[in-house]
Steps between C-alpha positions, in 0.01 A plus 500: 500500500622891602290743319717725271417870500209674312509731250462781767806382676762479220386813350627663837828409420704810355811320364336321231382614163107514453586221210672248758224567767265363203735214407558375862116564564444216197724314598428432922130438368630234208631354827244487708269412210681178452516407817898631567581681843679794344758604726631098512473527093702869470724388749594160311538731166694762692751262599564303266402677191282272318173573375338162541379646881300730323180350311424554162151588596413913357807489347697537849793294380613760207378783732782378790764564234403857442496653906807585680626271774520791695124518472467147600701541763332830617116316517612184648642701794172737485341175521712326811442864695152486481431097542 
């Protein structure tokens, strides 16, 4: 499995609000924490919409709804660049 970014990573992004830095934080480590690669799982949701590639674990499910797919779209390439 890739490892997702850090804290310390997304908050260097300057396009996102501090709020959807937080949400996409929870979310990558709901991921990881049940045993998802998150970049396969985002990619999955960011393509075809449906939330059942995220888990429900801390709530990431309901959090997906609420960030932009711009955002999404804006980490998993942060993520690709630095793999």
């Amino acid at each position: 499995m890739q490892n997702a970014p850090g804290a310390a990573s997304l908050l260097c992004r300057r396009k996102m609000t501090k709020e959807e830095k937080k949400k996409l934080e929870i979310i990558v480590g709901a991921l990881q924490k049940a045993g998802f690669d998150p970049v396969n799982q985002l990619q999955g949701y960011m393509i075809t919409g449906r939330d059942y590639y995220i888990t429900r674990t801390d709530n990431a499910r309901e959090l997906i709804k609420t960030v932009s797919r711009d955002s999404l779209g804006e980490l998993l390439s942060f993520i690709e660049k630095n793999d």
